[in-house]
C-alpha positions in Angstrom: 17.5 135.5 43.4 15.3 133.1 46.0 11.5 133.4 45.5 10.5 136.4 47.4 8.6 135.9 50.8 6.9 137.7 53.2 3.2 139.6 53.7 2.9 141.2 50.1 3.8 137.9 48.5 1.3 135.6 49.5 -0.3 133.3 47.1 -3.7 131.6 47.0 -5.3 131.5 50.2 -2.7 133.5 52.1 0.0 130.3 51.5 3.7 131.4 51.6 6.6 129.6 49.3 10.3 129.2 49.8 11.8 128.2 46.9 15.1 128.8 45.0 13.6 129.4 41.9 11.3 132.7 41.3 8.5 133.0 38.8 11.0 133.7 36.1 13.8 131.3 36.4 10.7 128.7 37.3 9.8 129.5 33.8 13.3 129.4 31.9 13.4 125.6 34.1 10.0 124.6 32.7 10.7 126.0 29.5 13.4 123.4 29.0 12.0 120.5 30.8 8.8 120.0 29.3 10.6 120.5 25.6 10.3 117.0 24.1 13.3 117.5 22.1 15.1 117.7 25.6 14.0 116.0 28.8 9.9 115.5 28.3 10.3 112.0 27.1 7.0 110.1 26.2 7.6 108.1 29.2 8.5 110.6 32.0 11.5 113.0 32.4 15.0 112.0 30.9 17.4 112.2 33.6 20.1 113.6 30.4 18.4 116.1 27.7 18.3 114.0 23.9 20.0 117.2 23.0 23.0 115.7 23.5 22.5 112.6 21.0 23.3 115.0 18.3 25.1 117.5 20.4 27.6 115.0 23.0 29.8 117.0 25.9 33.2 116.1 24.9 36.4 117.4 27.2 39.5 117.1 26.1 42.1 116.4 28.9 45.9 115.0 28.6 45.3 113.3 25.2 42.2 112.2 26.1 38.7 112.6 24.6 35.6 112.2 27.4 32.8 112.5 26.4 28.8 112.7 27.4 26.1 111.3 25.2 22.5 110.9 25.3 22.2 107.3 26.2 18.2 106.4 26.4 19.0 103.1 28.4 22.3 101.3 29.2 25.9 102.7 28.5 28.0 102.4 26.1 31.1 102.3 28.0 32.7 100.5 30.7 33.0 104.3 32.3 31.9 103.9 36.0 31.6 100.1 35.5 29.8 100.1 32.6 26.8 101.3 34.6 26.3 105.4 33.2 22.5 104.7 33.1 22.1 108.5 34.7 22.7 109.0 30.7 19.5 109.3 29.8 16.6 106.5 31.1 13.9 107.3 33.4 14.2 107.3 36.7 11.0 107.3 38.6 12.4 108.6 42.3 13.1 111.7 40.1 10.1 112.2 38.4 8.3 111.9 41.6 10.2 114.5 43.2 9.6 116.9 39.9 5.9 116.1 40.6 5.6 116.8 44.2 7.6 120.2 43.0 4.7 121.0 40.9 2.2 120.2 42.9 3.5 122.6 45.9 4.3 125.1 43.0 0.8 125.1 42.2 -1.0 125.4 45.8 0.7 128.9 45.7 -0.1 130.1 42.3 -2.7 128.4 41.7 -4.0 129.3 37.7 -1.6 132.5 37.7 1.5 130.6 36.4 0.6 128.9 33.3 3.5 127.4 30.8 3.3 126.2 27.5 3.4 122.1 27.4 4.8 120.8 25.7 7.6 123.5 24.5 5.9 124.5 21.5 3.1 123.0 21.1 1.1 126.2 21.9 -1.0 124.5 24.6 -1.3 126.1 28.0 -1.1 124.2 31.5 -1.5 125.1 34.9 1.1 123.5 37.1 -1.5 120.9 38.4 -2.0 120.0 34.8 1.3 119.6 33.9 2.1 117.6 37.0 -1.1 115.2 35.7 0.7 114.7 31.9 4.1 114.0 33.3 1.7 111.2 35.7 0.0 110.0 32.4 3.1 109.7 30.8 5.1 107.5 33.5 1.8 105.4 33.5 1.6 104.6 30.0 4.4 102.7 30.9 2.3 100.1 32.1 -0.4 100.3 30.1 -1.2 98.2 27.1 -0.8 100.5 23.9 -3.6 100.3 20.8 -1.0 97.3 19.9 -2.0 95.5 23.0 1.1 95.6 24.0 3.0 96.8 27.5 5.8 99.6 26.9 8.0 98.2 30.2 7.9 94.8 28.8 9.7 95.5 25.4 11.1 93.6 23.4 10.5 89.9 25.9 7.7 88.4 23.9 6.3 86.1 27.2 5.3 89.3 29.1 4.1 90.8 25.7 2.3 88.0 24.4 2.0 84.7 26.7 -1.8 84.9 28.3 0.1 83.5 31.7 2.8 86.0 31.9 1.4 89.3 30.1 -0.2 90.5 33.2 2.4 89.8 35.7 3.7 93.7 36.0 7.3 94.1 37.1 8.7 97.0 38.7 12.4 97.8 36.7 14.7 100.2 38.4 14.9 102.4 35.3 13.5 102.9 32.1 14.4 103.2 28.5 13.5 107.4 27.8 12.1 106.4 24.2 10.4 103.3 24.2 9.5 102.7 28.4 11.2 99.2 28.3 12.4 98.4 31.7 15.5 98.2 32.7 18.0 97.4 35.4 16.5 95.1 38.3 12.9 94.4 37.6 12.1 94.5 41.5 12.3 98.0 42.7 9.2 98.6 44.0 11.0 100.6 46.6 11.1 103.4 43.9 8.7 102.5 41.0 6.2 101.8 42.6 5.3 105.3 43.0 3.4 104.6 40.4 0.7 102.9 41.9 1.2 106.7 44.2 0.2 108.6 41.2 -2.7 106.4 39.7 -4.3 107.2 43.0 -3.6 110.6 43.5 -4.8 112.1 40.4 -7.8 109.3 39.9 -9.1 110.9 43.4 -7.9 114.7 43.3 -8.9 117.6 40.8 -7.3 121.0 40.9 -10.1 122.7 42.2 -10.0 120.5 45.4 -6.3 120.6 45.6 -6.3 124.0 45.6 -8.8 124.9 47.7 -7.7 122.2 50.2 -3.8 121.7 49.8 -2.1 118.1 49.6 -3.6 116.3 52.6 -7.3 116.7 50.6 -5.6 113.8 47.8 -6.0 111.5 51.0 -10.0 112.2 51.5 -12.6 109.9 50.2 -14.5 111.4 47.4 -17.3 113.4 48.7 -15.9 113.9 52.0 -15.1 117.0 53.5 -11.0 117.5 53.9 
């Protein structure tokens, strides 16, 4: 069952939604999402649930075993090439898409849809505010932890440590779901730069004004009337 539409479903401020998902299978998707045993990685949304480190898909077909692991950066196979890193890294065209999702979610309910995140932890979010964590957490992969050190330059010890190179940010094409190291190319800022996007967006919109205002209001100076 689609969300339902029409006069007596309006949300906040009269706003409509078409969506596939209704309030309840919205939750059941959330539910499993943000569970950090499962996709909520500490650096954005796995694009494969960790589930399956323990737990791998395997098919058996002809004599043959195939099977589907949780891979948190490059594969362990030649399958496809060798290149399976849909396995399990972060992607960040997908988390942007989950975010913009949340964000629309949330101009239509507003603070009457609340979900627990993470799974578990027994702290409730508004959509807004969960769309801010899953922001925080694709930035911390740029930021220096209380180490000093940068999560997307792993383990090369010139960006980490070399005063002439530790600053010098570079934009990988995916990223390792445990530890944020980049991966891939290190030049797609066709994709990850999105980040830059998000440091913006929520360093000049709050919830209130979001609400009250919809999307275009994230593009309004401070102060100024949307």
């Amino acid at each position: 069952m689609m969300h339902p539409v029409g006069p007596e479903h309006f949300g906040v401020n009269d706003r409509s939604l078409l969506a596939v998902l209704n309030p309840e299978r919205l939750r059941r998707v959330l539910t499993r999402m943000l569970d950090e045993n499962e996709f909520f990685g500490p650096y954005g949304i796995r694009s494969i649930s960790k589930f399956h480190e323990q737990n791998p898909y395997v098919y058996h077909l002809n004599g043959q075993e195939y099977r589907v692991d949780y891979l948190p950066a490059e594969s362990n196979t030649g399958m496809f090439g060798g290149n399976s890193n849909w396995r399990g890294p972060v992607w960040m065209p997908v988390n942007a898409m989950i975010i913009r999702a949340l964000l629309q979610y949330y101009l239509y309910y507003g603070d009457n849809f609340k979900i627990e995140c993470p799974t578990g932890s027994g702290n409730t979010l508004n959509l807004f505010e969960v769309s801010k964590e899953l922001s925080d957490r694709l930035t911390r992969i740029f930021l220096r932890d209380e180490h000093g050190r940068r999560p997307v330059n792993g383990g090369t010890e010139k960006f980490q440590s070399d005063t002439q190179w530790q600053d010098c940010l570079q934009f990988f094409e995916y990223f390792h779901a445990d530890n944020g190291a980049g991966l891939g190319a290190s030049h797609q800022t066709g994709w990850t730069g999105l980040v830059a996007k998000f440091i913006q967006l929520y360093g000049s919109l709050d919830a209130e004004r979001g609400l009250a205002a919809g999307k275009m209001s994230a593009f309004h100076k401070v102060g100024a009337k949307p």
